[in-house]
N, C-alpha and C positions, 0 to 999 in steps of 0.2 A: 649676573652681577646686579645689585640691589641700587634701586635708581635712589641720587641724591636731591636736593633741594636745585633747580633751575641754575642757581649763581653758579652752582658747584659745578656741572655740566654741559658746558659747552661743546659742539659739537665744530670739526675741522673736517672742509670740503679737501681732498689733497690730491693730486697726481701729476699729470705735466699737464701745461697748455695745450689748448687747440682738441681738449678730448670732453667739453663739453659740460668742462665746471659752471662754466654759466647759467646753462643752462637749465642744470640741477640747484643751482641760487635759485633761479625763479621759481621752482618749483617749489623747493621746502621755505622760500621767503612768503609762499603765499596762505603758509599755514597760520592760522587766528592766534599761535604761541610763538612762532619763530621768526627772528629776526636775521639778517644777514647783511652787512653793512658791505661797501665795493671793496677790493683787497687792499690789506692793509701793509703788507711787508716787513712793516716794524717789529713784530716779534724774534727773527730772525737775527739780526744785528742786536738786540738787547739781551737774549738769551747766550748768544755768544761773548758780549760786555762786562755783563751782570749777573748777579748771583740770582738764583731762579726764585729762591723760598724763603733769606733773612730780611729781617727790616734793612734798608738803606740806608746810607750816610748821605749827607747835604749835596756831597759832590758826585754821589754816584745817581741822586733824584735829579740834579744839575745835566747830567750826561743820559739819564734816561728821556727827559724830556725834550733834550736836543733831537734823541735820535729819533721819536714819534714824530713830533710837527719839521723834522727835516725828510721824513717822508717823500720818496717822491709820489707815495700815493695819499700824503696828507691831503692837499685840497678835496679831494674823491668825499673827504668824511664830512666837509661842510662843518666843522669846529672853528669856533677862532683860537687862535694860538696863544696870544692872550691871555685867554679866561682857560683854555686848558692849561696851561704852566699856572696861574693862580691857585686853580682845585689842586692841581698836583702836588705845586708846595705847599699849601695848607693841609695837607694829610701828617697826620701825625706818625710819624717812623713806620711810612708804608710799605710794603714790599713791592716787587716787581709786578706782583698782578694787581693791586690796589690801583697801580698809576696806567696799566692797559685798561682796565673794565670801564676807566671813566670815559674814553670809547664806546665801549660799547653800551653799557650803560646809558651814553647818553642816545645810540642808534636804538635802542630798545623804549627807549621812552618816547622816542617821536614815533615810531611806529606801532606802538599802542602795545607792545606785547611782553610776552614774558620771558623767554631762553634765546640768547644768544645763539650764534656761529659763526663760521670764519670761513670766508673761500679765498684762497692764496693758493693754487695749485702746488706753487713751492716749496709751502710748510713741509711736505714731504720729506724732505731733508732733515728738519727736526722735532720728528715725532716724538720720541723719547723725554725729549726736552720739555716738551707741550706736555706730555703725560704729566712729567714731574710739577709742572708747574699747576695742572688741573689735574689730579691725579683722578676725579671723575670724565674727563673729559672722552669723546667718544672723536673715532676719525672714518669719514668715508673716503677710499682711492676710488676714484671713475677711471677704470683704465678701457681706451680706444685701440683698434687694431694701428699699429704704430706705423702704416705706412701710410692709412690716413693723415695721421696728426702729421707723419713728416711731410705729406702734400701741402696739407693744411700752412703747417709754417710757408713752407716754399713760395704760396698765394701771396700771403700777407708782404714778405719782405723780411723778415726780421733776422734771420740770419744768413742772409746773402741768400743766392740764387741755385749757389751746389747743394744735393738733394741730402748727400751725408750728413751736410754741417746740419742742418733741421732735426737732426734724432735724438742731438744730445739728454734732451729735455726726458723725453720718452723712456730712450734706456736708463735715465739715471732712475727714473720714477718706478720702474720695473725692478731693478734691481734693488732699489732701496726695500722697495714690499718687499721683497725676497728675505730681507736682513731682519728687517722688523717683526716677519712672523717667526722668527726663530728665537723671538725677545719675549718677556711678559707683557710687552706691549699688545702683542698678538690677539688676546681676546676681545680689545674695545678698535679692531682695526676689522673692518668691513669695504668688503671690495662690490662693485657694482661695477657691471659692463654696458658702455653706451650702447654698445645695438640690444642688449635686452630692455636698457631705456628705451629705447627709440622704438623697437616692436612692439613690446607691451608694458605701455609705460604705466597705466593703474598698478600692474600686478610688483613690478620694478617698486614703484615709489611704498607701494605699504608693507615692501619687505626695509626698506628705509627707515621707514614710520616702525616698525616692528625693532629698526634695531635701536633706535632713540628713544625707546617707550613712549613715543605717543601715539596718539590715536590717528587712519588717517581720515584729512577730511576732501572731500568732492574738489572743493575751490582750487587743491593743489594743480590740476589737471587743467587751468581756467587762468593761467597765466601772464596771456599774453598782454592784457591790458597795463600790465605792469612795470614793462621792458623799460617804456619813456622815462618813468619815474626813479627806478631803481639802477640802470646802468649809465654809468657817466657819456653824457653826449660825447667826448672823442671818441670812445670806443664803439660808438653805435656802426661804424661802417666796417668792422668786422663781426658785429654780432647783427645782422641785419635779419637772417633767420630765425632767431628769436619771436619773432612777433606770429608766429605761426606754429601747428604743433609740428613735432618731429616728422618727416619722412621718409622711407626706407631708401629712398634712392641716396638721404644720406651715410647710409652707410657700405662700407665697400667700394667706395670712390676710386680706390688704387684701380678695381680693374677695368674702369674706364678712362681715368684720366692719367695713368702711369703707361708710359712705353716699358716697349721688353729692355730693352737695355737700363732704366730708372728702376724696375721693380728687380732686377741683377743685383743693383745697388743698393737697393732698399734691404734686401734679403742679406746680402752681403752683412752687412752690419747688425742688422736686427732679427734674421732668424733665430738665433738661436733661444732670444726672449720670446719671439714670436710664438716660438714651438713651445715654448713652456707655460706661455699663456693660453695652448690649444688654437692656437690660429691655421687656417689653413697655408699652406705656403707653397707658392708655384715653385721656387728650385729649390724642394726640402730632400730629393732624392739623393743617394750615393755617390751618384753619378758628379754632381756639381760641389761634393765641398773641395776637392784640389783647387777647384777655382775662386775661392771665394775668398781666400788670403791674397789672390793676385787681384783680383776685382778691389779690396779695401785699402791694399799697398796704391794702386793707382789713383784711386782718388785722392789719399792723405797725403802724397808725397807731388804724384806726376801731374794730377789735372793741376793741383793750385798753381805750380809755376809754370806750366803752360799758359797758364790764366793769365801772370802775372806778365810771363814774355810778352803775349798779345796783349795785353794792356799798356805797356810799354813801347810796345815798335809800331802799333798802332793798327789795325786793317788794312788791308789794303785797298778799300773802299772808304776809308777814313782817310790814308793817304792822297787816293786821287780827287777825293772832295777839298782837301787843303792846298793840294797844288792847284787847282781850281781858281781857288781865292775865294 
């Protein structure tokens, strides 16, 4: 594919959380051309709103620019809102991407460079969409062995403490690849595996560099100075690894930190992506798929309102601490 002018090609970081999108920001944000601003989310809910490619009407610039600066990742971009809705309605019957670039546009001029990107692990969902709208546009999937990422969530908190609920993210990001290379979308979508990041990351990044047409340069690899600047201090306490390079003991955490019974359940839900991502998988044998419909029934059905009883009638060591006083 014949590379276009910079504007016209922006490139989209995409896959589920917790697989190392960050990571890869820093990386390709440290190239002397590219830019990567903290995730945006807003294209999402405007592409689903809004028409992707005609000029706009007053009320639909009105409703676009509600939905950027209501962001919940608007302050991340350090714009005022203000002088963004100002530029926005001063564009003369702009389209939907007239009124995103001035985002990025303006990320690209503070940081001295010339080509944009976008890491949103989420975008995944509307690749097609992003196509249409950049029809030069390029996407990298980072996909992580998915019993990592679902440890990984479990760590953080975000979706409760049961290890199933933590996959959603993962399998939707698996499966979506699956759909999108069955699409014409298929040849600007480029997949990368964190542990080939993470082993050999020079050779990883300038097949990267090789598929954005740029050249790559040394500084990518020399990152870590950058972490403070470019990711928003809340998020610093789960990307705290960042400031160092990659190491192997990151990868394959399941089989140290996962019990036999967790990686049951891990497997349970997520082999069968697993296997098709070529993962190795400890109950891939014959022998265990009878069980693995009764392993995923008990989670979705039996643990949660067991959870919910003993949340309700209390411990019994919650009990005799009450009667207590």
């Amino acid at each position: 594919m014949p590379l276009r002018k910079d504007e016209d090609q922006p490139f989209f970081i995409v896959g589920s959380g917790r697989s190392g999108t960050t990571l890869l920001r820093m990386i390709l944000a440290s190239h002397s051309r590219l830019a990567i601003p903290p995730e945006t989310y807003f294209l999402d809910p405007l592409l689903k709103r809004l028409p992707a490619t005609r000029a706009l009407t007053n009320d639909e610039i009105t409703r676009a620019i509600a939905i950027v600066t209501g962001s919940i990742r608007w302050p991340d971009m350090g714009i005022d809102t203000d002088a963004y809705a100002a530029e926005a309605s001063a564009l003369p019957q702009p389209t939907l991407r007239d009124l995103v670039e001035i985002v990025y546009r303006t990320h690209l001029g503070r940081e001295g460079k010339q080509r944009w990107g976008d890491k949103t692990p989420a975008y995944i969902r509307i690749v097609p969409q992003l196509a249409e709208l950049y029809p030069g546009a390029r996407f990298i999937h980072l996909l992580r062995d998915g019993r990592d990422v679902a440890k990984s969530f479990q760590s953080v908190g975000w979706y409760g403490p049961l290890l199933n609920r933590n996959m959603g993210e993962w399998l939707e990001a698996t499966k979506l690849d699956a759909r999108w290379r069955r699409m014409p979308v298929a040849d600007r979508l480029f997949l990368v595996r964190y542990e080939d990041l993470v082993r050999d990351t020079e050779r990883t990044v300038r097949g990267i560099c090789d598929f954005l047409g740029e050249e790559f340069e040394p500084q990518m690899l020399a990152w870590e100075d950058k972490v403070d600047r470019l990711v928003p201090s809340r998020e610093m306490a789960i990307h705290a690894k960042l400031r160092r390079k990659p190491d192997p003991a990151d990868i394959e955490r399941w089989r140290r930190e996962m019990s036999t019974s967790e990686l049951l359940v891990a497997e349970a839900f997520m082999g069968t992506e697993l296997g098709r991502a070529g993962y190795e998988r400890r109950f891939g044998g014959v022998m265990w798929r009878p069980l693995m419909p009764v392993v995923r029934y008990f989670c979705r059905l039996v643990l949660p309102l067991a959870s919910a009883v003993w949340n309700r009638i209390g411990s019994p060591a919650r009990k005799a601490a009450s009667a207590r006083g």
